[in-house]
C-alpha positions as CSV (number, residue, x, y, z in Angstrom):
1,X,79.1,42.3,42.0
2,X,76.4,41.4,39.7
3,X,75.5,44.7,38.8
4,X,79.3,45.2,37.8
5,X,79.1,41.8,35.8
6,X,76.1,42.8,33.9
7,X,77.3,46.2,33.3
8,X,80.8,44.3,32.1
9,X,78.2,41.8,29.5
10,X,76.5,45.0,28.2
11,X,80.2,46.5,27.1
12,X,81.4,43.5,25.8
13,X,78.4,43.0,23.8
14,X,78.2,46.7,22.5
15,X,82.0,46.0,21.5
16,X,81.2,42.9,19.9
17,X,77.9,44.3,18.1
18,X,80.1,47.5,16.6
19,X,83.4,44.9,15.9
20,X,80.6,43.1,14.2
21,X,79.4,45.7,12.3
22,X,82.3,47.3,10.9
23,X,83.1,43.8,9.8
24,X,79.9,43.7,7.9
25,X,80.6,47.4,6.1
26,X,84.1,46.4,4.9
27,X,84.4,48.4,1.8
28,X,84.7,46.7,-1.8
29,X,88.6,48.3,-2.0
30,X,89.7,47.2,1.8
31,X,92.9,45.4,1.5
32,X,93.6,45.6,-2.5
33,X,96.8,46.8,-3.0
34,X,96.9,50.2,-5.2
35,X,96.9,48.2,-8.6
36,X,93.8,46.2,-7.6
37,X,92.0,48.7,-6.3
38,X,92.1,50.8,-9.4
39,X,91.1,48.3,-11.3
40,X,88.2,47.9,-9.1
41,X,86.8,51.3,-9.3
42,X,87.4,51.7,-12.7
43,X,85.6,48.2,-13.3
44,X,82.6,49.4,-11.2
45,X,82.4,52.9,-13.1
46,X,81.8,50.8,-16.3
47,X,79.8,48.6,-14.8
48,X,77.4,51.2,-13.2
49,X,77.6,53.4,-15.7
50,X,74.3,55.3,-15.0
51,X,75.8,59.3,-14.2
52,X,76.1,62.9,-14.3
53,X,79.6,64.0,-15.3
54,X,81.2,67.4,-15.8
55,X,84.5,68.4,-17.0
56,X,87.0,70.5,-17.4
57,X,90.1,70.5,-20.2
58,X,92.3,73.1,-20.6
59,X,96.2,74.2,-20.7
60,X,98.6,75.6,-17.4
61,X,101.1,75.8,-20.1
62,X,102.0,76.0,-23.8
63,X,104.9,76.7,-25.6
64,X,105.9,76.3,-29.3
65,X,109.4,75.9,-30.3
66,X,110.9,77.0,-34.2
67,X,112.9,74.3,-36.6
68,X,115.8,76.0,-38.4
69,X,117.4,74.6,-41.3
70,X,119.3,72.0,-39.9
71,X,116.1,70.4,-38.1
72,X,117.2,71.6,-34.8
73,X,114.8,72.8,-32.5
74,X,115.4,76.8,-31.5
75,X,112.9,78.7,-28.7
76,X,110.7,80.9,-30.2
77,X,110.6,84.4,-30.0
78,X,109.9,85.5,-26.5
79,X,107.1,88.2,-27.5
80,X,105.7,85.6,-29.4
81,X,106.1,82.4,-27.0
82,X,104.2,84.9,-24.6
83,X,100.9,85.7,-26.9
84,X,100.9,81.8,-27.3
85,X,101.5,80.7,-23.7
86,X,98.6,83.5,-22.9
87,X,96.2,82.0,-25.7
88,X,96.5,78.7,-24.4
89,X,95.7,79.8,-21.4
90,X,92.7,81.8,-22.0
91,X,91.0,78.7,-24.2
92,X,89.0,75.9,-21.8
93,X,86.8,73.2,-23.0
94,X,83.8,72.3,-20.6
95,X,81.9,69.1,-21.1
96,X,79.1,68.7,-19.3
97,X,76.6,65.5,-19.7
98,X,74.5,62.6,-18.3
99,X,75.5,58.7,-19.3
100,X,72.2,56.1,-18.7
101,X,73.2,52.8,-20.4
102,X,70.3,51.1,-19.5
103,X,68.2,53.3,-21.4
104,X,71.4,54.1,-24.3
105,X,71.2,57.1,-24.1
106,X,74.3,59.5,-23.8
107,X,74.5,63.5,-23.3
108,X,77.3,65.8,-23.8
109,X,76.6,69.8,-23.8
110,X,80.4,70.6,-25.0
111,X,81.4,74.2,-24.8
112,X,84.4,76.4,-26.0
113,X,85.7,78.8,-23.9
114,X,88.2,82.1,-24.6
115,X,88.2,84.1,-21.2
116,X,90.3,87.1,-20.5
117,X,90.1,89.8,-17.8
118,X,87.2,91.9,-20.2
119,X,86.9,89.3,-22.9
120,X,84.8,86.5,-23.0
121,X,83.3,84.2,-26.1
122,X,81.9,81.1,-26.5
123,X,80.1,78.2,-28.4
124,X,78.4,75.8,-27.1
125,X,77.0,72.5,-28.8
126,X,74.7,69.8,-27.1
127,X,74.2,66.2,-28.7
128,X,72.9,63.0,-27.9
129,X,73.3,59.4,-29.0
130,X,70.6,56.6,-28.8
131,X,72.2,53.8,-29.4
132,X,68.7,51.6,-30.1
133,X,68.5,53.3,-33.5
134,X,72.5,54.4,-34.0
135,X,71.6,58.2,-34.1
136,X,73.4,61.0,-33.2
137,X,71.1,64.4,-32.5
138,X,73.1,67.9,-32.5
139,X,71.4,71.3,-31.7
140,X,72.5,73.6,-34.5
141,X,71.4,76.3,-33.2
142,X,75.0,77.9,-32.7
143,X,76.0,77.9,-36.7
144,X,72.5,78.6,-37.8
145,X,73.9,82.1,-38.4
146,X,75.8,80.6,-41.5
147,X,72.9,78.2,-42.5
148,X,69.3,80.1,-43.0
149,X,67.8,77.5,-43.6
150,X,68.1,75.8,-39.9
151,X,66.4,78.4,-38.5
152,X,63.2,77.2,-40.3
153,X,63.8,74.4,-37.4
154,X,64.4,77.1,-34.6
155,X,64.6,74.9,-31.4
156,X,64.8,71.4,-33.0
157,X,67.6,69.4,-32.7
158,X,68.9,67.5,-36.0
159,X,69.0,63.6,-36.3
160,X,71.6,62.0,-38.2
161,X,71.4,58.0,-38.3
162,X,73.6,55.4,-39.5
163,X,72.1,53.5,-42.4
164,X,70.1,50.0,-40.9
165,X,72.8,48.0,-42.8
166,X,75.7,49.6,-41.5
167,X,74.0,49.9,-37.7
168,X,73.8,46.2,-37.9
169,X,76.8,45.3,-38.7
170,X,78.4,47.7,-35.5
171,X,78.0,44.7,-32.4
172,X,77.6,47.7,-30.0
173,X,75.6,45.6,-27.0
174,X,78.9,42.5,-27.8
175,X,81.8,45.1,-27.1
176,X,80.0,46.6,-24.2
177,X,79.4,43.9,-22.7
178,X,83.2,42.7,-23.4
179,X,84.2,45.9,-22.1
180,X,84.9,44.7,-18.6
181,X,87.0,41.9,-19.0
182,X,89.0,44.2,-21.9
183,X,89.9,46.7,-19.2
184,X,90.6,44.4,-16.5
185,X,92.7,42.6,-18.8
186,X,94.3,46.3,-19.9
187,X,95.1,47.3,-16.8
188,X,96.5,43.9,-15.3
189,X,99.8,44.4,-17.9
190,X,100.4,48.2,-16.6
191,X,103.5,48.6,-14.3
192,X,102.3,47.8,-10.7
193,X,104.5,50.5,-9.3
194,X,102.7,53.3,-11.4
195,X,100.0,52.9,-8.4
196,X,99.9,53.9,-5.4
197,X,97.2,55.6,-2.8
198,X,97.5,58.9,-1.7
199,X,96.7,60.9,1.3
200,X,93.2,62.3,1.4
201,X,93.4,66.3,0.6
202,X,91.2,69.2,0.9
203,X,89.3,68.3,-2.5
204,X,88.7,64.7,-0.9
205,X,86.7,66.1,1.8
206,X,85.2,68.5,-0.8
207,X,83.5,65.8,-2.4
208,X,83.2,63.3,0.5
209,X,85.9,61.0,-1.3
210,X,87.0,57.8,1.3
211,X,89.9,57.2,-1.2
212,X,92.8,58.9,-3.0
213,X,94.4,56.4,-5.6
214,X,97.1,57.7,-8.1
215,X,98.2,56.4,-11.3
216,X,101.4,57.9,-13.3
217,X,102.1,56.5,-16.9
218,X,104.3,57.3,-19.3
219,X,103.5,58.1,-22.7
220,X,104.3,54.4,-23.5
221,X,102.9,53.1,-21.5
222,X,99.6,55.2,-21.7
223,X,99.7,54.2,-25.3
224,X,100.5,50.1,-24.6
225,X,97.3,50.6,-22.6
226,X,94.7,52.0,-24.9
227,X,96.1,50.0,-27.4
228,X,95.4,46.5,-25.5
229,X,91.8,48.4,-25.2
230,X,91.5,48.6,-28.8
231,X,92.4,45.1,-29.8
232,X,90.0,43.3,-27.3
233,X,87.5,45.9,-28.9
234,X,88.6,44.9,-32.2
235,X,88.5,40.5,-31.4
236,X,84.8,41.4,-30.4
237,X,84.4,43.1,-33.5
238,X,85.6,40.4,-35.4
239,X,84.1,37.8,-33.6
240,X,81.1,39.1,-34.3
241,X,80.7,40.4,-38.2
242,X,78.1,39.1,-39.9
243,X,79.7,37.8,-43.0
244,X,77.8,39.2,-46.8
245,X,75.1,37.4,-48.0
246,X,75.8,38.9,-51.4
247,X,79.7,38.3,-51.0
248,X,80.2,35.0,-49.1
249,X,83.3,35.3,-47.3
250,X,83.8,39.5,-47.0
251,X,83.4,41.4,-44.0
252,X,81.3,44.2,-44.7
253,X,81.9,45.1,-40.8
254,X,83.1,48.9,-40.5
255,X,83.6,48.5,-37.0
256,X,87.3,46.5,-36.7
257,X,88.2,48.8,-39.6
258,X,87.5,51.9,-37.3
259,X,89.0,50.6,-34.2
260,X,92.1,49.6,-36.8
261,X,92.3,53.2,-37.8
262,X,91.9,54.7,-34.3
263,X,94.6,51.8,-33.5
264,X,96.7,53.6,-36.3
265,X,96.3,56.7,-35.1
266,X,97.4,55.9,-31.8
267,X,100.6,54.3,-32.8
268,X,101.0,57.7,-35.3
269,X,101.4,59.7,-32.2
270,X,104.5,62.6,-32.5
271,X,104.4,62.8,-29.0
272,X,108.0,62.1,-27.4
273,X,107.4,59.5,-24.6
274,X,110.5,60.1,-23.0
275,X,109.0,63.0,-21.2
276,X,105.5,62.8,-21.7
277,X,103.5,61.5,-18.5
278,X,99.7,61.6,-17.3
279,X,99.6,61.5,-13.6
280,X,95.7,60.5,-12.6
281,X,94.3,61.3,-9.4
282,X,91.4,58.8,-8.9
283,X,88.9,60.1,-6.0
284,X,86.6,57.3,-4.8
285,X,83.7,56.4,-2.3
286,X,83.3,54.2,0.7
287,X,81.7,51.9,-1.5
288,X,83.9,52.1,-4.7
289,X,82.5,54.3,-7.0
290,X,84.4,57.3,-8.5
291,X,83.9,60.4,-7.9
292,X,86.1,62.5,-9.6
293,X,89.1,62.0,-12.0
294,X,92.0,64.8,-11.8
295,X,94.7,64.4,-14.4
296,X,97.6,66.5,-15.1
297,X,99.1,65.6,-18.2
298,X,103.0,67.0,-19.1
299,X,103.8,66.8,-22.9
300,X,106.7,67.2,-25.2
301,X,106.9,66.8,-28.9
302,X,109.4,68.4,-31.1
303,X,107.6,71.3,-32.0
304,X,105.6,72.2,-28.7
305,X,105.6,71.3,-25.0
306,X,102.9,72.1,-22.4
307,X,101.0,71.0,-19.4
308,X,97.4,70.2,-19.5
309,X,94.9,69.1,-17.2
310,X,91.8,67.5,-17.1
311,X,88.9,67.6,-14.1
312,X,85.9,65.4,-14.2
313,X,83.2,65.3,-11.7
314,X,81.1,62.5,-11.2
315,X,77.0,62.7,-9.4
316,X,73.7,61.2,-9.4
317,X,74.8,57.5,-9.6
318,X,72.1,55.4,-10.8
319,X,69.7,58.5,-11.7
320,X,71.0,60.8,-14.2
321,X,69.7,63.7,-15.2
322,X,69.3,65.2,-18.7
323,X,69.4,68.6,-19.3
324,X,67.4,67.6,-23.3
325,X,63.8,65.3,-22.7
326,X,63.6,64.8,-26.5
327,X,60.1,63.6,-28.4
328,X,59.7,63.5,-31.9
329,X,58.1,66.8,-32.2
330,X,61.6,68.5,-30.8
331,X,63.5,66.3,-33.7
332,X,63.9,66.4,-37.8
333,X,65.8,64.3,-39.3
334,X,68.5,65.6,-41.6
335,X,67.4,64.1,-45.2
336,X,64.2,66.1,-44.8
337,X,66.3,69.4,-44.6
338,X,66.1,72.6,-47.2
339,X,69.8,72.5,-47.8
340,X,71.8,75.0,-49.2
341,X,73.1,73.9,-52.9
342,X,76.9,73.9,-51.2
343,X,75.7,70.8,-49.2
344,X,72.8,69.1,-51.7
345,X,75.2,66.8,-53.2
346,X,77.1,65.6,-49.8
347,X,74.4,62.5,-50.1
348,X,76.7,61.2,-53.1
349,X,79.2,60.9,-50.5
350,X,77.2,57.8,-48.9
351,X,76.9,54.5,-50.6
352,X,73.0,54.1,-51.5
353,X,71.3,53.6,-55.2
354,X,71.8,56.7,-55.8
355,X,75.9,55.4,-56.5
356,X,74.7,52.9,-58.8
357,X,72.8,54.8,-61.3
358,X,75.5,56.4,-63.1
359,X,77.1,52.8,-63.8
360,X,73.7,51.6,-65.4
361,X,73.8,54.1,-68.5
362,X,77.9,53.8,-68.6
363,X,78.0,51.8,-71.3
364,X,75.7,54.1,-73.9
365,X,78.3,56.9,-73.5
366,X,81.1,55.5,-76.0
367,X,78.7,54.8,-78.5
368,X,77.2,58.5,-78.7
369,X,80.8,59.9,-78.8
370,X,81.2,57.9,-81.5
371,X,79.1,59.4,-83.8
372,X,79.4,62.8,-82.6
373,X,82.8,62.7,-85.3
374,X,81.3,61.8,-88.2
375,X,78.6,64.5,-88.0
376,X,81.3,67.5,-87.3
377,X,83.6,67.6,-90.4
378,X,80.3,67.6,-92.8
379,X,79.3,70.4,-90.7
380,X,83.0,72.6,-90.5
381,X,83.6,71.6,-94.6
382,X,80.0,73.4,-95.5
383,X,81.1,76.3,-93.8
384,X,84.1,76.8,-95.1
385,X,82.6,76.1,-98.5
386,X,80.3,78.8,-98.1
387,X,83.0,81.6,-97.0
């Protein structure tokens, strides 16, 4: 009997020991309904956003319709609507890239695909930003063809930065920072019954997802979210523009103007919402972070309908790597370039002193046209004199 009662003690303390373990490894989405736990992994990916990400955009279908006369809409022809079905097709955008906030630095090697059976072409463009000094850094190397005087910087990347007074005025660290609450916030307003979770598939174990969440907007509501994005980003903005020293009271900020034309742009959209719809496919870990984002994305507009999707893969959480380990010596910056005369003047295009200059000697113009007159008809009268 006492060897049965100990062995009895031993189970019920294994059972309790596992029970109280699995208590102790609840995941961060256990018990959330399908709204909530969106929002939770989306919240984290921001929040951690220290990764290795790879995607894939591209078209399933594409078709183009004609407008006659009357405005009415009319298929195109079908040899036609085949060539452009097939084109679509055959043209793929893959982004691949590393994101280390902590360090502000973001990657993204972009590259244009056209593949058929025996043809294949491509272009391919990597960049980076640093956000400590507002620079963007592009390898040219794929257009040097047209500009000879890049290849005088064979293997160097070209640095393009925003002027310090416009940089400063851009609260970058504010509206990241903001940028939890804003989506949280976002996300809270959409239609709960656009989530649900879904049954792990094949692709799930592929990646060694734990979850399956789905999201299915319609173009309204796709566009009521990124909207709500852009105003929060906006109220930051505003909140914090450093108002003129020069100009008490005007906002030099650019950065609610932008955000107010991308708003714009947005609400522009031609796209029919009636039957426009994303459906997202969020894949997530035990622990909450997202692995990969599968969209299929169905689109009508008056003149063309298709299906699109979009595939990003997520890796190295907290330790991304970058294909480009820049130093100075790899980098020159774009004022100190031999340009070609076509783009000497595209400075002119940027306030500077440069912009004042001309208004300075403004005023000594009229009075050397005026005495250009006087001078003429002596000179026309002698002439005719002497004929």
């Amino acid at each position: 009997m006492d060897i049965k009662m100990t062995r009895m003690k031993l189970a019920a303390a294994a059972a309790l020991s596992s029970l109280a373990l699995l208590t102790g490894c609840a995941t961060p989405l256990a018990g959330k309904t399908p709204d909530e736990a969106t929002r939770k992994v989306m919240l984290q990916n921001w929040q951690n956003a220290s990764y290795n990400f790879d995607a894939q955009i591209g078209f399933d279908k594409l078709a183009f319709t004609d407008v006659d006369s009357d405005g009415g809409a009319k298929s195109a022809k079908p040899d036609i609507a085949d060539i452009i079905d097939q084109v679509g097709r055959s043209i793929r955008v893959n982004v691949s890239g590393a994101v280390d906030v902590p360090t502000g630095r973001v990657e993204a090697i972009p590259e244009l695909r056209f593949e058929r059976r025996n043809l294949m072409s491509s272009i391919k463009v990597p960049l980076q930003f640093h956000a400590q000094d507002m620079s963007l850094l592009v390898d040219p190397s794929a257009v040097d063809l047209f500009l000879p005087s890049l290849r005088k910087q064979s293997g160097k990347f070209i640095r393009a930065k925003l002027p310090a007074e416009m940089a400063s005025q851009i609260p970058l660290k504010a509206m990241y920072q903001a940028m939890p609450k804003i989506i949280d916030d976002a996300y809270a307003q959409a239609d709960k019954q656009a989530f649900s979770f879904q049954p792990l598939d094949a692709y799930a174990g592929e990646i060694g997802a734990h979850y399956k969440l789905r999201m299915e907007l319609s173009r309204q509501q796709e566009q009521k979210l990124t909207l709500q994005m852009l105003e929060g980003l906006a109220k930051v903005a505003r909140e914090q523009a450093k108002p003129s020293t020069d100009k008490p009271g005007e906002d030099k900020s650019g950065a609610e103007a932008m955000i107010r034309l991308v708003q714009g742009l947005v609400k522009l959209d031609p796209v029919s919402g009636d039957k426009s719809r994303t459906v997202s496919d969020i894949y997530a870990s035990r622990g909450g972070d997202l692995l990969a984002l599968r969209q299929k994305v169905h689109i009508e507009a008056s003149e063309f309908s298709g299906d699109a999707y979009v595939n990003v893969r997520y890796s190295h959480y907290g330790k991304p790597q970058f294909v480009y380990q820049l130093s100075e010596n790899d980098i020159v910056d774009f004022d100190k370039l031999d340009l070609p005369d076509w783009l000497k003047d595209t400075d002119k295009l940027l306030p500077g002193e440069h912009a004042e200059a001309p208004a300075a000697a403004a005023p000594a113009e009229p009075q050397a046209q005026a005495a250009q007159p006087q001078a003429k008809p002596k000179k026309k009268r002698k002439a005719r004199r002497a004929q």
